[in-house]
C-alpha positions as YAML, in Angstrom:
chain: A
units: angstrom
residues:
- id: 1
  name: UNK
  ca: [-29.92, -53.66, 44.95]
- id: 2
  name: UNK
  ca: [-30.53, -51.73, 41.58]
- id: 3
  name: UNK
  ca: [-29.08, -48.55, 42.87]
- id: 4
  name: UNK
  ca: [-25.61, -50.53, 44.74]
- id: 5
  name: UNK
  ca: [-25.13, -51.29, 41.15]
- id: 6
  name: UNK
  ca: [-25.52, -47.83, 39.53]
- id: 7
  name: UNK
  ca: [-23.15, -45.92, 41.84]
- id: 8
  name: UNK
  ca: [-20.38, -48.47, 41.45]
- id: 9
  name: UNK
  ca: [-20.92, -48.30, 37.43]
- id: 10
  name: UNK
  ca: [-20.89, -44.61, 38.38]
- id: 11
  name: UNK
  ca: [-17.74, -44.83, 40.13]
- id: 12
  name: UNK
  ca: [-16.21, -46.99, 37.62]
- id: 13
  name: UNK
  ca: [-16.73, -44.20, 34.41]
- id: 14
  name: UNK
  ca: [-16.15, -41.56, 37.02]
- id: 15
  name: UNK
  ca: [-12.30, -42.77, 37.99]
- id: 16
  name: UNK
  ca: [-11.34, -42.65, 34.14]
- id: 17
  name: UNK
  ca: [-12.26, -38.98, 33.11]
- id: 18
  name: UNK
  ca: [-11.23, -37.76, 36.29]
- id: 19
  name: UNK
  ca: [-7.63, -39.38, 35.60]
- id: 20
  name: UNK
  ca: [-8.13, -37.81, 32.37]
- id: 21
  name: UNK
  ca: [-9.05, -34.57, 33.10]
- id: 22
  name: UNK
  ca: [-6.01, -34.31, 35.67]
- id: 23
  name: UNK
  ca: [-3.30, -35.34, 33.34]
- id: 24
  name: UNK
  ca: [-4.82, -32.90, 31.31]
- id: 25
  name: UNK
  ca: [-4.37, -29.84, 33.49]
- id: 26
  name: UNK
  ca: [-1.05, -31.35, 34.68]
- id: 27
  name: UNK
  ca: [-0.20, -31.32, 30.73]
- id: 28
  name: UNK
  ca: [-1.47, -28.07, 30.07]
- id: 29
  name: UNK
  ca: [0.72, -26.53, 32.91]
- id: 30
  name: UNK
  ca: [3.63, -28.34, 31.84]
- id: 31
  name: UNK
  ca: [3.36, -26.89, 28.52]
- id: 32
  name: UNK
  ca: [2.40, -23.42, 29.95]
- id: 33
  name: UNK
  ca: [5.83, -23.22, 32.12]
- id: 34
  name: UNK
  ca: [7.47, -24.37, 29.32]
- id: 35
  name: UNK
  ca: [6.72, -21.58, 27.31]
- id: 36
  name: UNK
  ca: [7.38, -19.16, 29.91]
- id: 37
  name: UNK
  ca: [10.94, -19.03, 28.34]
- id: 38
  name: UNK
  ca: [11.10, -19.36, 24.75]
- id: 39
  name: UNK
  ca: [14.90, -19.80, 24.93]
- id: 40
  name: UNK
  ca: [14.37, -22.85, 26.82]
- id: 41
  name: UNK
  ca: [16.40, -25.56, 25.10]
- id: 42
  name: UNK
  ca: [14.80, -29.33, 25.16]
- id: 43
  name: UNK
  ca: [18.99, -30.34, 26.65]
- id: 44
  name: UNK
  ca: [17.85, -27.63, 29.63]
- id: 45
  name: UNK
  ca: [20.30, -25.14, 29.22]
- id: 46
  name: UNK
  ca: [18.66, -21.58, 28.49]
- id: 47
  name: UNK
  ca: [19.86, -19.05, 27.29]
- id: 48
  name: UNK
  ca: [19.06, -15.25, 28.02]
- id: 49
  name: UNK
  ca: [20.90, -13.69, 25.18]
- id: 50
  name: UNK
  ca: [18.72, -10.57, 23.48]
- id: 51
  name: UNK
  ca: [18.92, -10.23, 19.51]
- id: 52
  name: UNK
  ca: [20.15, -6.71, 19.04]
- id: 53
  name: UNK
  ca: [18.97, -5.74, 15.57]
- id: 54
  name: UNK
  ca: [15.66, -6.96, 14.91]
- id: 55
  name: UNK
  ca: [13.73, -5.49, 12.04]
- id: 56
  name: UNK
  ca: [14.88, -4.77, 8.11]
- id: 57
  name: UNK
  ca: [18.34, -5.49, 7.81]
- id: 58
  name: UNK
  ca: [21.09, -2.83, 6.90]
- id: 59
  name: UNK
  ca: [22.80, -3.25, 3.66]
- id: 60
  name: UNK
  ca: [26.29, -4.23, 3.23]
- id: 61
  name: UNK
  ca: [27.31, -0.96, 1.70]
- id: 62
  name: UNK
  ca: [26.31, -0.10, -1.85]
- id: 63
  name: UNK
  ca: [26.36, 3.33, -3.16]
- id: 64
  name: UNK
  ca: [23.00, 2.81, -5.52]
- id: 65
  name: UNK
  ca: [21.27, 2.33, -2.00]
- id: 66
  name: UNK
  ca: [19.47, 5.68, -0.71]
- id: 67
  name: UNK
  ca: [18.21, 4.45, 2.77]
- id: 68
  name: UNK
  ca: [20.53, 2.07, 3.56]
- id: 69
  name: UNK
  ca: [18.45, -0.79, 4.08]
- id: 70
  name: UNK
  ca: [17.79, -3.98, 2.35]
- id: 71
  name: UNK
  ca: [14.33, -5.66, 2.01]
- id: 72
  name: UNK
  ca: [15.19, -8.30, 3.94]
- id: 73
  name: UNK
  ca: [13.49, -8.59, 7.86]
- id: 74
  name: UNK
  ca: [15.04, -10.26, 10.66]
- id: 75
  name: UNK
  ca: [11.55, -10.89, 12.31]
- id: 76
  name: UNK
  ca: [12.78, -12.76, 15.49]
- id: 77
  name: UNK
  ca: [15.32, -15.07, 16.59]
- id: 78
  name: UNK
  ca: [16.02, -17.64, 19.66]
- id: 79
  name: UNK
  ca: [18.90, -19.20, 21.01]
- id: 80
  name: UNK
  ca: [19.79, -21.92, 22.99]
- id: 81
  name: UNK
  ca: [23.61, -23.63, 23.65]
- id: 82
  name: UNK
  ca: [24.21, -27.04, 22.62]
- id: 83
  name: UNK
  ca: [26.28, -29.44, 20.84]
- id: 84
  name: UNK
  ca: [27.01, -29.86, 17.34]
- id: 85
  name: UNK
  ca: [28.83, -32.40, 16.11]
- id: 86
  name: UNK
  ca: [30.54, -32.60, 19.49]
- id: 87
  name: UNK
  ca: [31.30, -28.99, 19.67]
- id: 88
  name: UNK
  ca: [29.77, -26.91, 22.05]
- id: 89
  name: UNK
  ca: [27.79, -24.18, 20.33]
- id: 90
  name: UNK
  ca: [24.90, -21.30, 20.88]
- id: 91
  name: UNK
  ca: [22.54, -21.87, 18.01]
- id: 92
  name: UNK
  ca: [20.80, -19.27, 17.13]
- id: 93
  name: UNK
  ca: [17.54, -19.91, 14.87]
- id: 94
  name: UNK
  ca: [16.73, -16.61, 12.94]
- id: 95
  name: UNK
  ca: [13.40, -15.78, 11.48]
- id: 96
  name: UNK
  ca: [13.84, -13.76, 8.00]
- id: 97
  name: UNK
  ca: [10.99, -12.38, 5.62]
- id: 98
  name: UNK
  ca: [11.79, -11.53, 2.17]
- id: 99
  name: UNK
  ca: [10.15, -8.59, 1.12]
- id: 100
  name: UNK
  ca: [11.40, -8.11, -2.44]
- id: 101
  name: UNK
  ca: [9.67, -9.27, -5.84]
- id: 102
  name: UNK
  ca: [10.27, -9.64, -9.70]
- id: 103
  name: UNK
  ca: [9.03, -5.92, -9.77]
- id: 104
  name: UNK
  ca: [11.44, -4.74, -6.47]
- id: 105
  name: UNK
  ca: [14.23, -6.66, -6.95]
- id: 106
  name: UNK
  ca: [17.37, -7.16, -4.64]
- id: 107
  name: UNK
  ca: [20.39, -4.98, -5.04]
- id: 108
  name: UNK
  ca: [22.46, -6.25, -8.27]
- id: 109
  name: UNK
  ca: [19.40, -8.15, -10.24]
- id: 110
  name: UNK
  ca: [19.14, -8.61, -13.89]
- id: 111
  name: UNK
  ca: [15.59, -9.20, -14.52]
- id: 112
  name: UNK
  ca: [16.36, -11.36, -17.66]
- id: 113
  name: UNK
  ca: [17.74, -13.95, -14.94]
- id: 114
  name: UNK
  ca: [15.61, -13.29, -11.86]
- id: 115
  name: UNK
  ca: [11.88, -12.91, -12.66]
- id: 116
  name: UNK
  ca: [10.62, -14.64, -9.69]
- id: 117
  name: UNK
  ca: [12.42, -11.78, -7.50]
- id: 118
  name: UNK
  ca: [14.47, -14.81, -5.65]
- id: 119
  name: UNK
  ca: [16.85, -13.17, -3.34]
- id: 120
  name: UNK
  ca: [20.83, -14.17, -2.46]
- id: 121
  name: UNK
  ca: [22.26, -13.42, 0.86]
- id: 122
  name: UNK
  ca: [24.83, -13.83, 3.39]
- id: 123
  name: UNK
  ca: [24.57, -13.18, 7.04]
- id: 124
  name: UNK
  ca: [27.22, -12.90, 9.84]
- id: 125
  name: UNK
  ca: [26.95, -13.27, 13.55]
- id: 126
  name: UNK
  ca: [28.29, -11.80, 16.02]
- id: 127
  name: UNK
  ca: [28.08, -12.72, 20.03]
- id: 128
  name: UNK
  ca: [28.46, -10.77, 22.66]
- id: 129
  name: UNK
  ca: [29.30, -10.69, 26.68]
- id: 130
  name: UNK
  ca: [28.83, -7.95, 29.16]
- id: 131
  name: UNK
  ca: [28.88, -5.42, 25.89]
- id: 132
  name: UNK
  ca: [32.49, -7.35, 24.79]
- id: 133
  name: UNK
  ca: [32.62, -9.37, 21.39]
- id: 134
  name: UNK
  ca: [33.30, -13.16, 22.07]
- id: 135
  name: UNK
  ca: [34.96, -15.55, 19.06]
- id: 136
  name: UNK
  ca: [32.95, -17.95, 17.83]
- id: 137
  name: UNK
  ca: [33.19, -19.81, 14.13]
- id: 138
  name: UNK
  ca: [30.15, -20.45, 12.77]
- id: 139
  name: UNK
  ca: [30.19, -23.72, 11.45]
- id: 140
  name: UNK
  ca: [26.59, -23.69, 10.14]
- id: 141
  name: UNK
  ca: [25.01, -26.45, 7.95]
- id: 142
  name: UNK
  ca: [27.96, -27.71, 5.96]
- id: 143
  name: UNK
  ca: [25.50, -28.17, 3.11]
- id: 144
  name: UNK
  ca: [24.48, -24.45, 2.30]
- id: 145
  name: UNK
  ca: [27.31, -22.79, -0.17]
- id: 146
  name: UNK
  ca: [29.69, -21.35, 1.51]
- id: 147
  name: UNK
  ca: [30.88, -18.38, 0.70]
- id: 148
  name: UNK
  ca: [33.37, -15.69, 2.43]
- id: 149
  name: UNK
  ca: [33.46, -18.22, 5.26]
- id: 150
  name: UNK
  ca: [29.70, -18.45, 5.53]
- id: 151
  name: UNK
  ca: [26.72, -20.13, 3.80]
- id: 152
  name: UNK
  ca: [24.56, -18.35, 1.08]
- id: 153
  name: UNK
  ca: [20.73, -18.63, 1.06]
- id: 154
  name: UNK
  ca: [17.80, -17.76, -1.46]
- id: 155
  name: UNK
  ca: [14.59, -17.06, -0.20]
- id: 156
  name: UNK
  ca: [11.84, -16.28, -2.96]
- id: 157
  name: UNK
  ca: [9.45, -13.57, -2.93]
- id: 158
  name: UNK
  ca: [7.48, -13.08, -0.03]
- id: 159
  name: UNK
  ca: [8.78, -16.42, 1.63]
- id: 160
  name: UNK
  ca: [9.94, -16.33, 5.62]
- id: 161
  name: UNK
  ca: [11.88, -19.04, 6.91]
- id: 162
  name: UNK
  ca: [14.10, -19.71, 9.66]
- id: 163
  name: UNK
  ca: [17.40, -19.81, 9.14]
- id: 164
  name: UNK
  ca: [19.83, -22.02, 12.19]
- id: 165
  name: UNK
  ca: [23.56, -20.25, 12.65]
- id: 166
  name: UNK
  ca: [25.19, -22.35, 14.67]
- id: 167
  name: UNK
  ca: [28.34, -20.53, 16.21]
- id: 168
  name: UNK
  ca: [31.03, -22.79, 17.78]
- id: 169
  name: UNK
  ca: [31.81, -21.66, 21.49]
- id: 170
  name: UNK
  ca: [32.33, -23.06, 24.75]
- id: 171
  name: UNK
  ca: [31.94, -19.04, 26.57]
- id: 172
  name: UNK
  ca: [28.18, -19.75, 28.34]
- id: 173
  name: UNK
  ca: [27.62, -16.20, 29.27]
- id: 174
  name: UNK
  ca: [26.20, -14.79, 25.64]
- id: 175
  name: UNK
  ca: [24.00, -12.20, 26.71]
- id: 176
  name: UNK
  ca: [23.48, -10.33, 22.94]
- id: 177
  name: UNK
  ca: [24.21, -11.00, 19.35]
- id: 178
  name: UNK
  ca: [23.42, -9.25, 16.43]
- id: 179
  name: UNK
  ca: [22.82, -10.19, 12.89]
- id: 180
  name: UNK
  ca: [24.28, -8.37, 9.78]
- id: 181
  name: UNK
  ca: [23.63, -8.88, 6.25]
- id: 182
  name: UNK
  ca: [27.01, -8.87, 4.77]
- id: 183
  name: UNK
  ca: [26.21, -9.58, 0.63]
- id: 184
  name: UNK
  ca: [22.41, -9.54, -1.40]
- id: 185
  name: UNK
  ca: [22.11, -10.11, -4.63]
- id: 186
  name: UNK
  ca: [19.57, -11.10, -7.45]
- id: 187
  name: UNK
  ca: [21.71, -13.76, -8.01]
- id: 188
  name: UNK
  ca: [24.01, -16.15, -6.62]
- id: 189
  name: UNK
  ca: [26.65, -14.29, -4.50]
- id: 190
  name: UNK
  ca: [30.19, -14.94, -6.28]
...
């Protein structure tokens, strides 16, 4: 009678981890499929498009720049198409490390009013189609300064962030875009 009882208590904590364990590996291959494309938007619309310039981005051209390019990397970037506001857009979220300091400052510093080597910038984006350029405002967050039609961030010393550019398009075949640092300063960007 003793040993009835032990294989149905057996059974009964057997059931529950092996319910466990399966939704387990059914989570873990969810997540691993989903990762399989890291353009993958959570609406289901992907997008393929390639960044073009990855790496330290050019400078806008200054003459007291000898290699013509700024301290500023464009690290990575994803995009996806969505809505905004209820505007169809391809968002692009941009990962940017600022590589200046107090003691390499940005282009157009006065160290009397930038000792924490804070850098000013301005990017613009531009999308692409089978190698053609498509229009597309950006209409990025309304609350960054905007400033020759596009916002203006600061990123200190060392930081990386991501930065979203949201471009306003209803053309679903962006297959490139490229990034481009348009103004840098020490300071805010007049």
């Amino acid at each position: 009678m003793v040993a009835k009882k032990e294989k149905r208590l057996s059974r009964q904590r057997l059931l529950p981890a092996v319910v466990l364990a399966l939704v387990f590996v059914l989570a873990t291959v969810a997540f691993a499929c989903s990762s399989l494309d890291p353009a993958f938007s959570s609406d289901g619309a992907a997008s393929d498009a390639e960044l073009n310039n990855a790496g330290y981005l050019k400078l806008p051209s200054l003459p007291t720049q000898d290699n013509g390019y700024s301290k500023l990397c464009l690290t990575s970037a994803t995009s996806r198409y969505d809505t905004h506001e209820e505007q169809a857009c391809f968002i692009i979220n941009a990962t940017i490390r600022n590589d200046y300091s107090a003691q390499d400052p940005p282009p157009d510093s006065f160290p009397e009013h930038n000792q924490m080597g804070d850098t000013y910038f301005i990017l613009w984006t531009t999308l692409y189609a089978e190698g053609k350029q498509i229009n597309a405002t950006e209409i990025t967050n309304p609350n960054a300064i905007p400033v020759q039609g596009s916002p203006q961030y600061v990123f200190g010393a060392g930081q990386t962030g991501t930065i979203e550019i949201v471009m306003a398009t209803t053309n679903q075949n962006v297959d490139s875009f490229t990034i481009k640092l348009v103004a840098i300063g020490g300071i805010p960007i007049p």
